[in-house]
Each structure stands twice: as structure tokens, then as C-alpha cells.
SEKOL-216094 format. One record per residue (C-alpha): residue number from 0; x, z, y. Coordinates in steps of 0.5 Angstrom, whole numbers, plus 500, padded with zeros to 3 digits. Each point is the difference from the previous one (the first is absolute). Layout:
REM SEKOL-216094
+-----+-----+-----+-----+
! seq !  c1 !  c3 !  c2 !
+-----+-----+-----+-----+
! NUM !   X !   Z !   Y !
...
+-----+-----+-----+-----+
This chain:
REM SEKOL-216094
+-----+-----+-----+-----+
! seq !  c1 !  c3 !  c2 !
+-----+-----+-----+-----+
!   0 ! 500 ! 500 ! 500 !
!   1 ! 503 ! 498 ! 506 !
!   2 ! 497 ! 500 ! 508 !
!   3 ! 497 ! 494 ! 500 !
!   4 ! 495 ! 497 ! 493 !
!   5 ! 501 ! 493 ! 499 !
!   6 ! 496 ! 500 ! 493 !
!   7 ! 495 ! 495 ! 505 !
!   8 ! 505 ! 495 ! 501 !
!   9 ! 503 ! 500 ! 492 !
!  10 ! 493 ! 499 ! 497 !
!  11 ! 501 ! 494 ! 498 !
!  12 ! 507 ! 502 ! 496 !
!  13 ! 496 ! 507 ! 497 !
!  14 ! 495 ! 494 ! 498 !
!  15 ! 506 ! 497 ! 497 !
!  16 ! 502 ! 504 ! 496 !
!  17 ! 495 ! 503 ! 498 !
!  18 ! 498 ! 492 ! 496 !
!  19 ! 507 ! 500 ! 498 !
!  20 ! 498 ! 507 ! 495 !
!  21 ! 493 ! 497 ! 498 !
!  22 ! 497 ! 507 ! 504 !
!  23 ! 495 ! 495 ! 504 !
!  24 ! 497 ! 495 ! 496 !
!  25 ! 498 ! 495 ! 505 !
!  26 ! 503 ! 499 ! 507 !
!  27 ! 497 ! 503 ! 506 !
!  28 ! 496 ! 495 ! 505 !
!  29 ! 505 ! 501 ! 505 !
!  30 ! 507 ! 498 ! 496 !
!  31 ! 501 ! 493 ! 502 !
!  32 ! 498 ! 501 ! 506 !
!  33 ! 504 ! 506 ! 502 !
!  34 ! 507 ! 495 ! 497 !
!  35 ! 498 ! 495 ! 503 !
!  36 ! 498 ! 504 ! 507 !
!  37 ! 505 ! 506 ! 500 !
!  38 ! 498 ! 506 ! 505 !
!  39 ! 505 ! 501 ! 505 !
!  40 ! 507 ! 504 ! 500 !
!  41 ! 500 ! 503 ! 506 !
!  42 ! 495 ! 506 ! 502 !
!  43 ! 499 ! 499 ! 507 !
!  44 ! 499 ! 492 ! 503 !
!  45 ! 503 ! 499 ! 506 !
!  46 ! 497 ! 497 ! 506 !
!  47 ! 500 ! 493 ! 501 !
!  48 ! 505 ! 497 ! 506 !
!  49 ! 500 ! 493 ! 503 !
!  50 ! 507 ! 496 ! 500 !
!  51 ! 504 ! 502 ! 506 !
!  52 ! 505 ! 495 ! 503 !
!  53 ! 507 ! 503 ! 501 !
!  54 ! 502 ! 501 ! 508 !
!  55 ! 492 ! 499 ! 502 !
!  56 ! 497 ! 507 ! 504 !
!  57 ! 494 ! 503 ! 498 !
!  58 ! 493 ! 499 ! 503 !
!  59 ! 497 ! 504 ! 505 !
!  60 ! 494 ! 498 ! 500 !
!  61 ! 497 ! 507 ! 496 !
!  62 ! 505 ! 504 ! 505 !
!  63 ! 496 ! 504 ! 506 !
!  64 ! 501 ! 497 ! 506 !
!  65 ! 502 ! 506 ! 506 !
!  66 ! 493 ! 502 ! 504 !
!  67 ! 502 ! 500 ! 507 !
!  68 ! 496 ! 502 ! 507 !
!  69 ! 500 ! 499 ! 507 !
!  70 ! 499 ! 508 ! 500 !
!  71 ! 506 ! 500 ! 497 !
!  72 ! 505 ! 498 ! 504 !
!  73 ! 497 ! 502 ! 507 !
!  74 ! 500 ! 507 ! 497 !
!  75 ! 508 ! 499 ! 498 !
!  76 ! 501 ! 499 ! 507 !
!  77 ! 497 ! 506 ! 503 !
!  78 ! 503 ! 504 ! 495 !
!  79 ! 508 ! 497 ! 501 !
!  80 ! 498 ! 502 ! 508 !
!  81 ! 496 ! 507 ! 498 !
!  82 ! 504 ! 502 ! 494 !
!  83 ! 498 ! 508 ! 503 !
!  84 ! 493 ! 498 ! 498 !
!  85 ! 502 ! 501 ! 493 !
!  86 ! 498 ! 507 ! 501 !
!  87 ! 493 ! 500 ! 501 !
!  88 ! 498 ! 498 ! 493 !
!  89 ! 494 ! 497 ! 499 !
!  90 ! 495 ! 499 ! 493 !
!  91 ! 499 ! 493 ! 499 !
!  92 ! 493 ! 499 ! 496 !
!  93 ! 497 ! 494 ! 498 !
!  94 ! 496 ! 497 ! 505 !
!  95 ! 492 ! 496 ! 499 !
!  96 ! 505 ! 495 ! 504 !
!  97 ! 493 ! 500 ! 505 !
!  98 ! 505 ! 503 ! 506 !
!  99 ! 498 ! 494 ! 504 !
! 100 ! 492 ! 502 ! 499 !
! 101 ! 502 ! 507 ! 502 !
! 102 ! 506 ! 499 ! 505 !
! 103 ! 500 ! 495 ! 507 !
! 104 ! 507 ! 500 ! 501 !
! 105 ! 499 ! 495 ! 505 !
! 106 ! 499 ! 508 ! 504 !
! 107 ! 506 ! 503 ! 503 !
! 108 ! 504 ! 505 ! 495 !
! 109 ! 498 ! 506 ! 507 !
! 110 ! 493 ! 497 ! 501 !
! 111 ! 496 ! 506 ! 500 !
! 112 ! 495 ! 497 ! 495 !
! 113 ! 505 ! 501 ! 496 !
! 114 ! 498 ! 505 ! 494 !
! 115 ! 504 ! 499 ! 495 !
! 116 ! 508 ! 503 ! 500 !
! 117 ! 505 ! 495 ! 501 !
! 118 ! 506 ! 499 ! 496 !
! 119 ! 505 ! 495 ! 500 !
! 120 ! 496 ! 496 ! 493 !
! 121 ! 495 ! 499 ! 507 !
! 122 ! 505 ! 498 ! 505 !
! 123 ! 501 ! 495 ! 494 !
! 124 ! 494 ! 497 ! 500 !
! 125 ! 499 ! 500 ! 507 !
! 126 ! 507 ! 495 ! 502 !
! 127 ! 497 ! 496 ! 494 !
! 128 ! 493 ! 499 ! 504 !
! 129 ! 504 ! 499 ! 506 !
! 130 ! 505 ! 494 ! 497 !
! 131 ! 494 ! 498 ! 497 !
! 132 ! 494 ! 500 ! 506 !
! 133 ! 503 ! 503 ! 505 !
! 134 ! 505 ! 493 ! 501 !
! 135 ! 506 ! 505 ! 500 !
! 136 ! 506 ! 498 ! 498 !
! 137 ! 503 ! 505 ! 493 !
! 138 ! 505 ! 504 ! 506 !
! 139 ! 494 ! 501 ! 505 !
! 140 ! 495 ! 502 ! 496 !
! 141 ! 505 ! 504 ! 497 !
! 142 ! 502 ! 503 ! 506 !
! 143 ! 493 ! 501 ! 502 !
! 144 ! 496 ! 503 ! 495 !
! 145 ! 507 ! 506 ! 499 !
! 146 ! 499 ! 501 ! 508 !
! 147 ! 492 ! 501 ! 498 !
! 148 ! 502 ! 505 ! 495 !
! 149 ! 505 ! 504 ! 504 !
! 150 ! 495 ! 501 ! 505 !
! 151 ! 495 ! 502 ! 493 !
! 152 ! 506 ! 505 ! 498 !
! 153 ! 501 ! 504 ! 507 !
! 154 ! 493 ! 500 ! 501 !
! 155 ! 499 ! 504 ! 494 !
! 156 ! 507 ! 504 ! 501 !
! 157 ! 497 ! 503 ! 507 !
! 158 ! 493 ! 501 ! 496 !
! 159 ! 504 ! 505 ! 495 !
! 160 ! 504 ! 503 ! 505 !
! 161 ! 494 ! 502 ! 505 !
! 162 ! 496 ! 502 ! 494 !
! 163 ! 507 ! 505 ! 498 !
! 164 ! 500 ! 503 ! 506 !
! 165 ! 492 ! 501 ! 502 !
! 166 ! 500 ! 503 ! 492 !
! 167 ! 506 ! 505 ! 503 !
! 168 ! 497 ! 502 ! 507 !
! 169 ! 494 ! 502 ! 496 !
! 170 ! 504 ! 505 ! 496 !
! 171 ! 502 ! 495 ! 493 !
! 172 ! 505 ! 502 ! 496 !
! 173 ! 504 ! 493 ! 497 !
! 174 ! 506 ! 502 ! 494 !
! 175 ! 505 ! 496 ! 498 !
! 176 ! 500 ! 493 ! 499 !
! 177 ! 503 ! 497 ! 494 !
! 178 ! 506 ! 498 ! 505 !
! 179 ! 501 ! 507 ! 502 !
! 180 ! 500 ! 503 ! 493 !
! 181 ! 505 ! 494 ! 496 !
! 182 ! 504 ! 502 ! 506 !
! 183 ! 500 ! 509 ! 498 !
! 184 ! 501 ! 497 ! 492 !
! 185 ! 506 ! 496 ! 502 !
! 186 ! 504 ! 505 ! 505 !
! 187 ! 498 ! 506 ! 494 !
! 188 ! 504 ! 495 ! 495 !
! 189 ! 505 ! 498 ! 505 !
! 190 ! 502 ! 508 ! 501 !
! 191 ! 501 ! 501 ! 492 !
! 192 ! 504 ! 494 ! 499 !
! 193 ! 504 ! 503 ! 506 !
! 194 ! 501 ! 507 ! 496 !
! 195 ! 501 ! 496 ! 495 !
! 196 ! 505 ! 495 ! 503 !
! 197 ! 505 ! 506 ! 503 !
! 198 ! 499 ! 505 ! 492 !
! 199 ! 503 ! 493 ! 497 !
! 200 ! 506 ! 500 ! 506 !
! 201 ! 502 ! 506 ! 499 !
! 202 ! 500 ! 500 ! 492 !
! 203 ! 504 ! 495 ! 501 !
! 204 ! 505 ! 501 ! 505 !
! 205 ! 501 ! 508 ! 495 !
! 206 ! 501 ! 495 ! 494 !
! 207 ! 505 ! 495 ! 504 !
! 208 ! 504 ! 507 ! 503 !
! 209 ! 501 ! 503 ! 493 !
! 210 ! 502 ! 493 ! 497 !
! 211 ! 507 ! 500 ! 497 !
! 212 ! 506 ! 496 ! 504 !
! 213 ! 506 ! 500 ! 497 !
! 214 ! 503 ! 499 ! 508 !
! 215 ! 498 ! 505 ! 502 !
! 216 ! 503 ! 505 ! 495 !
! 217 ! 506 ! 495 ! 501 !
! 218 ! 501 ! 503 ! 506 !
! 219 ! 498 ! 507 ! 498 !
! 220 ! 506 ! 500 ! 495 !
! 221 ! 505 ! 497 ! 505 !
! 222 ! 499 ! 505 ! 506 !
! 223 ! 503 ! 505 ! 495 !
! 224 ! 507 ! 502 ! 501 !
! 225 ! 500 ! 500 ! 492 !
! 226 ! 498 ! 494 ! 499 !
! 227 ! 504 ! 496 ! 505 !
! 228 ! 506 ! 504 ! 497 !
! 229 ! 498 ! 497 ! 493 !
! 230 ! 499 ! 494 ! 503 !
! 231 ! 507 ! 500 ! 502 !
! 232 ! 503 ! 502 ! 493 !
! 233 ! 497 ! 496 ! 497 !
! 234 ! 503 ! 493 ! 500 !
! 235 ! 506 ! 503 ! 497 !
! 236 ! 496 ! 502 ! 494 !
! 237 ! 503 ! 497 ! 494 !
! 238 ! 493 ! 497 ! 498 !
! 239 ! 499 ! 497 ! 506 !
! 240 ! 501 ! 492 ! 502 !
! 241 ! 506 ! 502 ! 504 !
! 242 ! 503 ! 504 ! 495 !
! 243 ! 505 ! 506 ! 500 !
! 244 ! 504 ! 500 ! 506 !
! 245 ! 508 ! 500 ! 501 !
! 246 ! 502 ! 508 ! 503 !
! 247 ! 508 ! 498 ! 499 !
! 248 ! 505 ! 500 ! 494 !
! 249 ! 504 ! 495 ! 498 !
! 250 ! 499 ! 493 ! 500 !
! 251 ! 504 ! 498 ! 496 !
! 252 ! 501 ! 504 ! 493 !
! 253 ! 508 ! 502 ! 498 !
! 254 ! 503 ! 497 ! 496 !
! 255 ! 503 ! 504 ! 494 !
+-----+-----+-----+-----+
């Protein structure tokens, strides 16, 4: 018994044998058409591929083409000139794709029938209004319909500014904002890390005071009068390199 049965594909040679031993009397049905009509060797057909030339490329015809919208590239403009409007996250959800039934853009961005908020995907479709209706170039509805939203955007600033204060004199309290609070949770860890920071620079200003040096103690042993004095006998040392020096005597031994 192996992983995979081939009993199915070896019928005809089991039959085979079986007519050999004279075990079946007469064939079954199927012998001369399984000789002549083998079953397959292999156990998973392979899909079928057409002929392809050698040096020809590929077709593209099932490949998906790149969709690409106006929007697309006016939005990229604003976003390479307001790279800070990155900031103000925005959820972009799937629209009915009705605006143009709910929305006038033909209004100014600041006109005061205005109700909905305005943000950069409008100042889009209001350039794209402009360049389309309005007879404007793609730089002037550009500039327009941002000059429109500044005016939006001071407006609402003012607004909130003058809210603040009005809650304030009339005794509100405000807490920190989300700025104030990331600005506490940075200086807390900056601090621990500076402790940090002068532990480490310490310990390692104590490991490399107690660190062995060799010239150090070289020095030690020299500015001692005992060892300057072995210093000194020491190249007429018999064991030295220059070994043992001349004190007198004769030069020259006597003859008998």
C-alpha cells in the first residue's frame, strides 16, 4: 500500500492476468476497449497552452488599465502646495455620486449659503467647476477657489476664537488640549531619559578609571629609585641581550 492506488489505471492488466490463471471464465466487456483505450498515467491534467513565438511579449488585453480622475491631479496640486493639510484627517466615505444635485459649486466656497463644511475635496470641485463653467484657466480657477477657502477657513477660526472667549468670561472651564497633553507626555519622557543618560556616563566614566593600563604602571615603576637602579644593572645582566660587561682584567690570558 503506497500514498496514492493505481488499481484503477492497472484494471486491464489485473483482467490480464486473472484470463491467464483461467480464475474468470470469459473477459469482461470492457477488456478490448481499455487495451485499446488506455487510462492516463498521470494523475492531474495539465491545462492546456497555446504556442507562443519566442521574443513576442505578452498580450495586454485582460490587464487592468490605471483608472485615473481630473480630481486626481487637482487634489495632488493642492497637497504639494498645503503639505501641512495632511493634518486634518479627513474619512472619506462612499458617496451616491449625486454632489452636483445637493452642492451648487457655481456659489463661492465663503458665501454665506453655504451649510456644508468645507474642505480641500470641495476646493477641488469648485476649481473643476470654475475651469469647466467659469471660463478659467486651471492656474486661475486655482487660485480663486483657494483665496475662496482662506476666507472659509478665517472666518471659522475667528468664530471659534470668539466662542472661546465668550465661554471663558462667562466663568467655562477648558483643560488641556490634545497638544498640551502630548507636550506633558514628551517633557516626562525626556526627563527619564536625561537621568538615564547621566547614570550611563557616569558608570562609564568609573569602568574606564578602574580599566588596566600597562603605561600607566610603567611610569609608576620608573619614578621609584629601586627600579631606576635595577634599570640601570640591568644591561650587565649575563642573561641580558648585551650581556655581561667587561669590570678589568687582563685582555689577554698569559701564556705558560
Amino acid at each position: 500500500m503506497g500514498r496514492y492506488s493505481f488499481a484503477a489505471q492497472n484494471v486491464h492488466k489485473t483482467a490480464s492476468l486473472l484470463i491467464a490463471a483461467k480464475q474468470t471464465k470469459a473477459p469482461p466487456p470492457w477488456f478490448d476497449i481499455i487495451g485499446s483505450q488506455p487510462p492516463a498515467k498521470r494523475l492531474v491534467r495539465m491545462p492546456m497552452q497555446r504556442p507562443q513565438k519566442a521574443g513576442k511579449k505578452s498580450s495586454k488585453l485582460f490587464t487592468p488599465i490605471n483608472i485615473s480622475y481630473e480630481e486626481d491631479r487637482l487634489r495632488w496640486e493642492y497637497f504639494n502646495d498645503h503639505p501641512w493639510e495632511l493634518a486634518r484627517p479627513r474619512t472619506v466615505l462612499e458617496e451616491d455620486g449625486k454632489d452636483s444635485q445637493k452642492w451648487d459649486w457655481g456659489l463661492p466656497l465663503d458665501a454665506s449659503l453655504n451649510t456644508f463644511t468645507n474642505t480641500l475635496h470641495r476646493v477641488v470641485q469648485r476649481q473643476r467647476w470654475l475651469m469647466r463653467h467659469g471660463d478659467l484657466s486651471e492656474t486661475a480657477a486655482y487660485d480663486k477657489a483657494r483665496k475662496e477657502y482662506y476666507r472659509y477657513r478665517h472666518a471659522m477660526e475667528v468664530e471659534a476664537r470668539v466662542a472661546r472667549e465668550e465661554a471663558l468670561a462667562m466663568g467655562a472651564f477648558f483643560g488641556a488640549g490634545p497638544m498640551e497633553v502630548g507636550m506633558k507626555l514628551e517633557d516626562v519622557q525626556y526627563e527619564n531619559w536625561k537621568s538615564w543618560a547621566v547614570n550611563e556616563t557616569q558608570a562609564l566614566k568609573q569602568l574606564s578609571q578602574s580599566a588596566y593600563t600597562g603605561i600607566e604602571e610603567e611610569e609608576d615603576d620608573l619614578s621609584n629609585p629601586s627600579s631606576a637602579d635595577l634599570q640601570e644593572i640591568s644591561p650587565g645582566v649575563p642573561g641580558s641581550k648585551d650581556g655581561l660587561l667587561a669590570k678589568g682584567g687582563a685582555a689577554v690570558r698569559p701564556a705558560n
